[in-house]
PyMOL Python script that loads the backbone (N, CA, C, O; Angstrom):
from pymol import cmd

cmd.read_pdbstr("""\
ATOM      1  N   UNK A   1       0.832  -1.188   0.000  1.00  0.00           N
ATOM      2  CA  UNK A   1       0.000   0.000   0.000  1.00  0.00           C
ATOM      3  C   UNK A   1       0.868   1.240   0.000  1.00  0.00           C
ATOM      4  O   UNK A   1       2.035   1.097   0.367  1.00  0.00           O
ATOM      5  N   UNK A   2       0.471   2.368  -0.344  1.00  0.00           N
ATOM      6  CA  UNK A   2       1.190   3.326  -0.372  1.00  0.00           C
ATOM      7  C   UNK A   2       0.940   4.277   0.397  1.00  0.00           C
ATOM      8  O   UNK A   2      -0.279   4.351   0.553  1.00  0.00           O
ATOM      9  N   UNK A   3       1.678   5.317   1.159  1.00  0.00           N
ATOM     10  CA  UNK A   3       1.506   6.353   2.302  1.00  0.00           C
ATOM     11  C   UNK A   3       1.056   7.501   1.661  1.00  0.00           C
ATOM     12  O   UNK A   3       1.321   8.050   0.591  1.00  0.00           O
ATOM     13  N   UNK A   4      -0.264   7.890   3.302  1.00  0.00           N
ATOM     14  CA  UNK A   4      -0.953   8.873   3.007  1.00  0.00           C
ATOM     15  C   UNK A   4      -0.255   9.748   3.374  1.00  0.00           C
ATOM     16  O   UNK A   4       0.583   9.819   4.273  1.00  0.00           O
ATOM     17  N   UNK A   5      -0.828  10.832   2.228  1.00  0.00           N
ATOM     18  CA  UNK A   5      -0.228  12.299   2.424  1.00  0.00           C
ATOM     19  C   UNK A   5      -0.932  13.090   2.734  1.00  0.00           C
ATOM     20  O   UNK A   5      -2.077  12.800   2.385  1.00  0.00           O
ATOM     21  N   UNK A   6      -0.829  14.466   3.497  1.00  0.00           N
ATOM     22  CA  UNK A   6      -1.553  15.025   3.473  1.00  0.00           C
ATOM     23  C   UNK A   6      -1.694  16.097   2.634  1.00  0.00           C
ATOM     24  O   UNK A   6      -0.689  16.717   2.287  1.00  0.00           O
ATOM     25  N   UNK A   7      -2.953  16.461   2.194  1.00  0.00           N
ATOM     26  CA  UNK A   7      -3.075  17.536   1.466  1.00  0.00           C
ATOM     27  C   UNK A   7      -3.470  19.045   1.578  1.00  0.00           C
ATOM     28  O   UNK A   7      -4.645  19.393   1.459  1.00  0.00           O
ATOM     29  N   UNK A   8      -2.249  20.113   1.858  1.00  0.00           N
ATOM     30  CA  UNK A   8      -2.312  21.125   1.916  1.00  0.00           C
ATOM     31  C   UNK A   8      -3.509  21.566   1.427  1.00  0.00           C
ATOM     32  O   UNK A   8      -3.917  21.132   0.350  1.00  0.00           O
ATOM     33  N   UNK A   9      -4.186  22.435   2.115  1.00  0.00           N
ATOM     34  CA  UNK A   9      -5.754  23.385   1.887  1.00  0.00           C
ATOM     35  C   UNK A   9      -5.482  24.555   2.253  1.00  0.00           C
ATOM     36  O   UNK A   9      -5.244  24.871   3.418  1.00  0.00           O
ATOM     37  N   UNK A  10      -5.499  25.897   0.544  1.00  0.00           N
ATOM     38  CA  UNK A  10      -5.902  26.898   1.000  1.00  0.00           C
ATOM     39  C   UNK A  10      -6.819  27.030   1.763  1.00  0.00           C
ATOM     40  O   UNK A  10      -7.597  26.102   1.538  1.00  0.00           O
ATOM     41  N   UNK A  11      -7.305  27.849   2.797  1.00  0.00           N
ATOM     42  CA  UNK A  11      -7.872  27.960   3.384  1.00  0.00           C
ATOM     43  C   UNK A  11      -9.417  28.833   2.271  1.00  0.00           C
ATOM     44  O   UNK A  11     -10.630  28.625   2.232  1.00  0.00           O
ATOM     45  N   UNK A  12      -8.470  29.818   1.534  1.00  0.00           N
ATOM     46  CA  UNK A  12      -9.675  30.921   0.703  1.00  0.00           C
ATOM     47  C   UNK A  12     -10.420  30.100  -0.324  1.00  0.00           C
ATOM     48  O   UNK A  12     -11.297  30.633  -1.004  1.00  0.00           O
ATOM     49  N   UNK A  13     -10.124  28.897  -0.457  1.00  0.00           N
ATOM     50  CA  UNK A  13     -10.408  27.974  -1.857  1.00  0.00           C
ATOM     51  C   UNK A  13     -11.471  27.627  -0.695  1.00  0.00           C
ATOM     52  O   UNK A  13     -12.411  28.413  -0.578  1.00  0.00           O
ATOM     53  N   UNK A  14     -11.421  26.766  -0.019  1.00  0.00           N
ATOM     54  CA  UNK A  14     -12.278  25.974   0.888  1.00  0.00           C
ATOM     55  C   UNK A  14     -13.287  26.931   1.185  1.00  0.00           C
ATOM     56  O   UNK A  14     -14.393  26.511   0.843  1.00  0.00           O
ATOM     57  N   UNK A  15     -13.314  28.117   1.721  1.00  0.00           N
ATOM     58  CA  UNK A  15     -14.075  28.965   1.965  1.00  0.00           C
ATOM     59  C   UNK A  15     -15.124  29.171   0.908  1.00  0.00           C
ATOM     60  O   UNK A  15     -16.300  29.097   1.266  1.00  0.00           O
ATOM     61  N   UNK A  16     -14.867  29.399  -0.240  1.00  0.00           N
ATOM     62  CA  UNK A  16     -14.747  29.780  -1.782  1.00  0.00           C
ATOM     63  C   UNK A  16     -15.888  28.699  -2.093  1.00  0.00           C
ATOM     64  O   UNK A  16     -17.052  29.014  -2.342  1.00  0.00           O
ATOM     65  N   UNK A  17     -15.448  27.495  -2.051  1.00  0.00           N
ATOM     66  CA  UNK A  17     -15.873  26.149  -2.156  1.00  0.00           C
ATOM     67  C   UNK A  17     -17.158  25.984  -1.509  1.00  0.00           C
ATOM     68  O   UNK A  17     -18.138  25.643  -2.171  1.00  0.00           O
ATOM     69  N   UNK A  18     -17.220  26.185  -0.366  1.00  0.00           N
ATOM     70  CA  UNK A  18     -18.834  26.036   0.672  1.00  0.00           C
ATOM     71  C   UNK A  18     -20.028  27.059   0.676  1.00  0.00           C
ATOM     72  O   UNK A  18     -21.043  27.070   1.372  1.00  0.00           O
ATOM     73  N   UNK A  19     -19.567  27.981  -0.386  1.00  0.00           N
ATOM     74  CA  UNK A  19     -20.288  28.964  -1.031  1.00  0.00           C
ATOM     75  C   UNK A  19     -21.103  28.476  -2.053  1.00  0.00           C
ATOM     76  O   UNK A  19     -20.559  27.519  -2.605  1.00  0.00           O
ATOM     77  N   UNK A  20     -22.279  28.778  -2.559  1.00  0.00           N
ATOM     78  CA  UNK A  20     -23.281  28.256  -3.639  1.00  0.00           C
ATOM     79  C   UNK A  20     -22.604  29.243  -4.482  1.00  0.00           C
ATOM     80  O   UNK A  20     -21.754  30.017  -4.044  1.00  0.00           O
ATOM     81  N   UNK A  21     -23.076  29.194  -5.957  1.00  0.00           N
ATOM     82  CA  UNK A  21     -22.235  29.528  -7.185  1.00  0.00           C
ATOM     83  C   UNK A  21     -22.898  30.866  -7.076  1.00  0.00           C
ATOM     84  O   UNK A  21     -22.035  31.743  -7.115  1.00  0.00           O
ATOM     85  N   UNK A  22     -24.035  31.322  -6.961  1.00  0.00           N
ATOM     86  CA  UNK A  22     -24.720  32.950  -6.420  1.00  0.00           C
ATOM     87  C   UNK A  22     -23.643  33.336  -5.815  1.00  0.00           C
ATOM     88  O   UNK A  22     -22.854  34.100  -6.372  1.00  0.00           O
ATOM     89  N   UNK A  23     -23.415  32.785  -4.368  1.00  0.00           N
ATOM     90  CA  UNK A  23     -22.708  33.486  -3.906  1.00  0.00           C
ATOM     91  C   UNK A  23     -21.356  33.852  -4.123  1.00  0.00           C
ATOM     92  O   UNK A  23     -20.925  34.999  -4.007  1.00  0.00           O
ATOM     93  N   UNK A  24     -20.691  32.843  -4.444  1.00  0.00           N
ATOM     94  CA  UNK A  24     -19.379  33.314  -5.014  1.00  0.00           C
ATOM     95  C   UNK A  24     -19.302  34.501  -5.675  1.00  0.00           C
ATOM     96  O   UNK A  24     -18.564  35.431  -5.350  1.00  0.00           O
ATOM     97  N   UNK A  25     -20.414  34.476  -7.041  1.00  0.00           N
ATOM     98  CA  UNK A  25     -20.206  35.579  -7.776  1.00  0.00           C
ATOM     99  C   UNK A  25     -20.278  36.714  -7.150  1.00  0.00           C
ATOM    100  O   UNK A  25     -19.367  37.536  -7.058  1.00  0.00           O
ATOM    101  N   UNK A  26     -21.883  36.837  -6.486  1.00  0.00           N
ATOM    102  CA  UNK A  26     -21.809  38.317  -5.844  1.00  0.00           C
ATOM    103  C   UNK A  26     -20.231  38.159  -4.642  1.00  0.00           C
ATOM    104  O   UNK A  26     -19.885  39.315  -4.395  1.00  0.00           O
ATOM    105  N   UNK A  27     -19.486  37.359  -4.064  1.00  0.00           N
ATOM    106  CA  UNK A  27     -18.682  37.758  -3.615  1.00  0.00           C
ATOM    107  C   UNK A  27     -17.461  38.345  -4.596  1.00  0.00           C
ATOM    108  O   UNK A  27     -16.903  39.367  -4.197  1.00  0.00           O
ATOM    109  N   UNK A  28     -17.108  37.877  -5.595  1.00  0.00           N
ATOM    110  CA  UNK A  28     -16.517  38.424  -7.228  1.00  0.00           C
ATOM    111  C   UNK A  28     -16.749  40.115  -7.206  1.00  0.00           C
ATOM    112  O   UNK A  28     -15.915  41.017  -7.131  1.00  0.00           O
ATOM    113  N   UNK A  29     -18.026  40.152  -7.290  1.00  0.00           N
ATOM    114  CA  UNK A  29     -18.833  41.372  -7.958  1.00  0.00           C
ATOM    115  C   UNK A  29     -18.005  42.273  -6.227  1.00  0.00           C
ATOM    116  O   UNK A  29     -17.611  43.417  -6.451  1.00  0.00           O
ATOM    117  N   UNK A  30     -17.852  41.893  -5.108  1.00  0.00           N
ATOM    118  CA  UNK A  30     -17.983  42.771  -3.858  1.00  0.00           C
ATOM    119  C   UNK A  30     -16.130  43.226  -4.253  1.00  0.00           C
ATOM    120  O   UNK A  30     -15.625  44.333  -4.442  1.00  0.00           O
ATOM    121  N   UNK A  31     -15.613  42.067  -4.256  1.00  0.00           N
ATOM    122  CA  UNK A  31     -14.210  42.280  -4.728  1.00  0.00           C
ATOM    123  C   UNK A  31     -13.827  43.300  -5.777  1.00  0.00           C
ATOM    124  O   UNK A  31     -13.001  44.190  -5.576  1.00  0.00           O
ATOM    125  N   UNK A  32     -14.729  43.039  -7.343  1.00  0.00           N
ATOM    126  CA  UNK A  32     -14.443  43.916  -8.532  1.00  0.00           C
ATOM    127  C   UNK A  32     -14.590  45.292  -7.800  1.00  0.00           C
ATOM    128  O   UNK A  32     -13.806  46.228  -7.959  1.00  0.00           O
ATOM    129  N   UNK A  33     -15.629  45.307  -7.024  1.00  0.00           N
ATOM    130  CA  UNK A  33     -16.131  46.891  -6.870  1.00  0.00           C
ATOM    131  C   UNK A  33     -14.870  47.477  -5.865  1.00  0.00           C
ATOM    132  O   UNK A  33     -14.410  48.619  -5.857  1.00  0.00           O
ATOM    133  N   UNK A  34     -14.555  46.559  -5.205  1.00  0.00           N
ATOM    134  CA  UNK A  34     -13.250  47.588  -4.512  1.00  0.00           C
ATOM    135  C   UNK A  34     -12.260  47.822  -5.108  1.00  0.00           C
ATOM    136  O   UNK A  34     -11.641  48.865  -4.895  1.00  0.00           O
ATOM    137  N   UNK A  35     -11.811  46.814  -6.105  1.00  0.00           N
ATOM    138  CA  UNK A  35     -10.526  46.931  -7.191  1.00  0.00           C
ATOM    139  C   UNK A  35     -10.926  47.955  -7.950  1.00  0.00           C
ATOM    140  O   UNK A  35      -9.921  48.556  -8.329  1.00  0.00           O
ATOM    141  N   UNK A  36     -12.150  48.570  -8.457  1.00  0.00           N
ATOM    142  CA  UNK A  36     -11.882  49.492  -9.710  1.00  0.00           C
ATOM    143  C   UNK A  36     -12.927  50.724  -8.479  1.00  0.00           C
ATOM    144  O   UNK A  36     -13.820  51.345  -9.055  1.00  0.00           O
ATOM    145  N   UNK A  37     -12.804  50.932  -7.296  1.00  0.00           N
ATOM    146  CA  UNK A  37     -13.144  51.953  -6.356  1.00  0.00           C
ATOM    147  C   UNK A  37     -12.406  53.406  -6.785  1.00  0.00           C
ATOM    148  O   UNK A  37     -13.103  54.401  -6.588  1.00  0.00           O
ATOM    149  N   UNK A  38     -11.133  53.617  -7.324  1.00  0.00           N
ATOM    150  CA  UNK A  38     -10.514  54.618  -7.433  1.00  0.00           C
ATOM    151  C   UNK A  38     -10.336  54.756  -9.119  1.00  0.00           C
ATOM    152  O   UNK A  38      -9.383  55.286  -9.689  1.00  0.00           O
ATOM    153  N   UNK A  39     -11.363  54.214  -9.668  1.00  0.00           N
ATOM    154  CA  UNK A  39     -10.953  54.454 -11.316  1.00  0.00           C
ATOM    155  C   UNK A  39     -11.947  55.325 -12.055  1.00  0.00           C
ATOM    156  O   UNK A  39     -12.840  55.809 -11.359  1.00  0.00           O
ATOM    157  N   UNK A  40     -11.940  55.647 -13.538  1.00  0.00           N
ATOM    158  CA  UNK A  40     -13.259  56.502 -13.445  1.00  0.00           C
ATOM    159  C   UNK A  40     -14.756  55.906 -13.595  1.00  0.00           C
ATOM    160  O   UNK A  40     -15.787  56.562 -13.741  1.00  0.00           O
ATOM    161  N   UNK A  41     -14.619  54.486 -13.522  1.00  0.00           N
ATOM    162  CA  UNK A  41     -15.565  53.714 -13.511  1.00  0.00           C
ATOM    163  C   UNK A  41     -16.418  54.400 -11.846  1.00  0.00           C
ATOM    164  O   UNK A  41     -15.900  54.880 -10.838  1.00  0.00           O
ATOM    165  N   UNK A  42     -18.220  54.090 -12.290  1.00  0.00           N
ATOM    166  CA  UNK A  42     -18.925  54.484 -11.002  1.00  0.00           C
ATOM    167  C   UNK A  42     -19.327  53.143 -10.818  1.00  0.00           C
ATOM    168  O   UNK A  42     -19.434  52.221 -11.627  1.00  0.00           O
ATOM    169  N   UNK A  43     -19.524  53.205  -9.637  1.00  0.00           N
ATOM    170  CA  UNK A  43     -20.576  51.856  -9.108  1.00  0.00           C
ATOM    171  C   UNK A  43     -22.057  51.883  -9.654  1.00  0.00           C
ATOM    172  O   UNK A  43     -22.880  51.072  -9.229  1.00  0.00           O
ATOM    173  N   UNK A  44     -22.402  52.892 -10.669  1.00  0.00           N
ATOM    174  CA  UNK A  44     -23.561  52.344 -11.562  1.00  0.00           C
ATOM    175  C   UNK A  44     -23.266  51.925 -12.639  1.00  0.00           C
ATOM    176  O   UNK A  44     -24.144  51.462 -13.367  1.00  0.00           O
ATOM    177  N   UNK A  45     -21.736  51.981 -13.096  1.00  0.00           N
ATOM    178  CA  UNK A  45     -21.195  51.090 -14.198  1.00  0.00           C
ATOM    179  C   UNK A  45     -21.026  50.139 -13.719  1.00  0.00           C
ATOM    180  O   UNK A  45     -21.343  49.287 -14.548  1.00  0.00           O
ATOM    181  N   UNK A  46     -20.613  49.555 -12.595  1.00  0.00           N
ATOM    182  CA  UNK A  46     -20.114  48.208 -12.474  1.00  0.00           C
ATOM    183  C   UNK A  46     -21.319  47.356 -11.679  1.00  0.00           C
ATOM    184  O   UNK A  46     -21.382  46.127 -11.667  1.00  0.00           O
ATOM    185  N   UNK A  47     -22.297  48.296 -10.993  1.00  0.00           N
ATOM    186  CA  UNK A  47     -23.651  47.193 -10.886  1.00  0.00           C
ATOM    187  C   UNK A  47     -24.248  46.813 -12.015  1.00  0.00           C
ATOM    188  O   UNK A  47     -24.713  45.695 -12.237  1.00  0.00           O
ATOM    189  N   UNK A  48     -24.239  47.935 -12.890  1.00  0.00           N
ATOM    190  CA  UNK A  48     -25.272  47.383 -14.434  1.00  0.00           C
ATOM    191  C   UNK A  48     -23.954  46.464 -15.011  1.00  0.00           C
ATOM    192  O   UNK A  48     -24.493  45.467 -15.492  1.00  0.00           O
ATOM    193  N   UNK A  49     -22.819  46.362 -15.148  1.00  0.00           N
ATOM    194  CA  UNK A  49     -22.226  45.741 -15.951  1.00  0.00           C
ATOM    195  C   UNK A  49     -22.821  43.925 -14.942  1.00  0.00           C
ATOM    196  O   UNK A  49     -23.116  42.863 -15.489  1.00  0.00           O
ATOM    197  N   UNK A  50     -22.805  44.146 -13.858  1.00  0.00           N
ATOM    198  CA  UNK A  50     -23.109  43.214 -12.799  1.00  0.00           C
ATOM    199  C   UNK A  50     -24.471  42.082 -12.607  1.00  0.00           C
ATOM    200  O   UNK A  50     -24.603  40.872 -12.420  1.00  0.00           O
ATOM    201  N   UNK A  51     -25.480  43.445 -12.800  1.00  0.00           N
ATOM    202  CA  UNK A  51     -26.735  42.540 -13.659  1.00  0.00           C
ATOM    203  C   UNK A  51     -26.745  42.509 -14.380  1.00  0.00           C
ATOM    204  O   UNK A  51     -27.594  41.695 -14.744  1.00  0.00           O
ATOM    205  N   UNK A  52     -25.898  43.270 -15.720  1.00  0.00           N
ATOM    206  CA  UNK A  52     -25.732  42.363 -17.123  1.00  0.00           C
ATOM    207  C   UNK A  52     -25.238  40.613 -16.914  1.00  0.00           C
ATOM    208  O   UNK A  52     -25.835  39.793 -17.612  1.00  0.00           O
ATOM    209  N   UNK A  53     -24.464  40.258 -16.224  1.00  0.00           N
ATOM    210  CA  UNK A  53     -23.134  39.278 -16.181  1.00  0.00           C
ATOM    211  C   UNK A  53     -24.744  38.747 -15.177  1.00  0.00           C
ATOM    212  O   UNK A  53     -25.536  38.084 -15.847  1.00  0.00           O
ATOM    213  N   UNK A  54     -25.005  38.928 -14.245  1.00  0.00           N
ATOM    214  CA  UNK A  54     -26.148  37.714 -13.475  1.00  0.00           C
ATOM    215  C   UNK A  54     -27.548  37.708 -14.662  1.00  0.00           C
ATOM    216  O   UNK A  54     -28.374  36.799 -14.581  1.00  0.00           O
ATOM    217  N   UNK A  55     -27.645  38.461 -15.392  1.00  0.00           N
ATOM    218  CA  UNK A  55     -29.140  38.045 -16.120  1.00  0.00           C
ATOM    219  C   UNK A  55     -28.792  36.809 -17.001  1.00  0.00           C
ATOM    220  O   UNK A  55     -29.578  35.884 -17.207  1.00  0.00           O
ATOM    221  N   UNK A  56     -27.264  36.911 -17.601  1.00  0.00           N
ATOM    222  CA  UNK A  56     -26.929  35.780 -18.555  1.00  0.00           C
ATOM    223  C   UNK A  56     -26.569  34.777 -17.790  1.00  0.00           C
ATOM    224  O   UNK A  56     -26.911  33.683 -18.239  1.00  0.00           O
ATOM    225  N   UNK A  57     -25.902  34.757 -16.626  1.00  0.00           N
ATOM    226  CA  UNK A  57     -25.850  33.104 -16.120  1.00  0.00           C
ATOM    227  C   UNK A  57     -27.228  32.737 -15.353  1.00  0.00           C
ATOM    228  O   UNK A  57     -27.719  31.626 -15.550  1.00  0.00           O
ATOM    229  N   UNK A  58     -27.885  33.697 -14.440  1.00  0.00           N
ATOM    230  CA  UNK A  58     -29.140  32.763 -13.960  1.00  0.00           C
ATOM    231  C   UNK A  58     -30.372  33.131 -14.342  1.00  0.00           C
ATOM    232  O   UNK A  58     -31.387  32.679 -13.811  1.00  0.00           O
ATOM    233  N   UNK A  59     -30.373  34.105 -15.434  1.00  0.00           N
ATOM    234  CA  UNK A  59     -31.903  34.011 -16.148  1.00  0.00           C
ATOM    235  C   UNK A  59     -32.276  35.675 -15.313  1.00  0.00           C
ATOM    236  O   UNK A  59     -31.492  36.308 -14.607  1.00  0.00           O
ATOM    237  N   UNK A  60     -33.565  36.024 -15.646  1.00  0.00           N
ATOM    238  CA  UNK A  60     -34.648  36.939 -15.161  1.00  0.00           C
ATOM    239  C   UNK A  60     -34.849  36.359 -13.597  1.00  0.00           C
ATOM    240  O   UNK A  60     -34.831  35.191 -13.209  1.00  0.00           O
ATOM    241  N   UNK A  61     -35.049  37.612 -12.836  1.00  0.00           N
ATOM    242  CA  UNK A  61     -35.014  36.695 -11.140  1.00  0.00           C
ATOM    243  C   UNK A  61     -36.475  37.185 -11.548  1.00  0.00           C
ATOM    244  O   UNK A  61     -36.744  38.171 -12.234  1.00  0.00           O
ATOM    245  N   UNK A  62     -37.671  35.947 -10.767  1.00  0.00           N
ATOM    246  CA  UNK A  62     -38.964  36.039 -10.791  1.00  0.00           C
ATOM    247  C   UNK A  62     -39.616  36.883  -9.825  1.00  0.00           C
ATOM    248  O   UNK A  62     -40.842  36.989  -9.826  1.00  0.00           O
TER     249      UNK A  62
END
""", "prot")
cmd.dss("prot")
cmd.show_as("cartoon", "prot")
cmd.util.cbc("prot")
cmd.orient("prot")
């Protein structure tokens, strides 16, 4: 038999991981918005670019 190893775990992957795929993104979308916070982009460009990007992966919310 051969010896177990153990396997190193980011911790942010795992986190990342126990998240439903919604959430990840809007966690994505919380991230984008602080990365482009100081650019001339507004946060009504990057929410509409935001529900552009959620209408095409999960449809019209009912």
């Amino acid at each position: 038999m051969g010896t177990a190893t153990a396997k190193k775990i980011n911790p942010e992957d795992f986190i990342l991981s126990a998240l439903s795929p919604e959430d990840r993104l809007n966690a994505a979308f919380k991230v984008a918005g602080e990365a482009f916070k100081k650019t001339a982009l507004t946060m009504k460009d990057i929410d509409k670019a935001a529900k552009t990007v959620r209408k095409r992966i999960y449809g019209k919310k009912k």
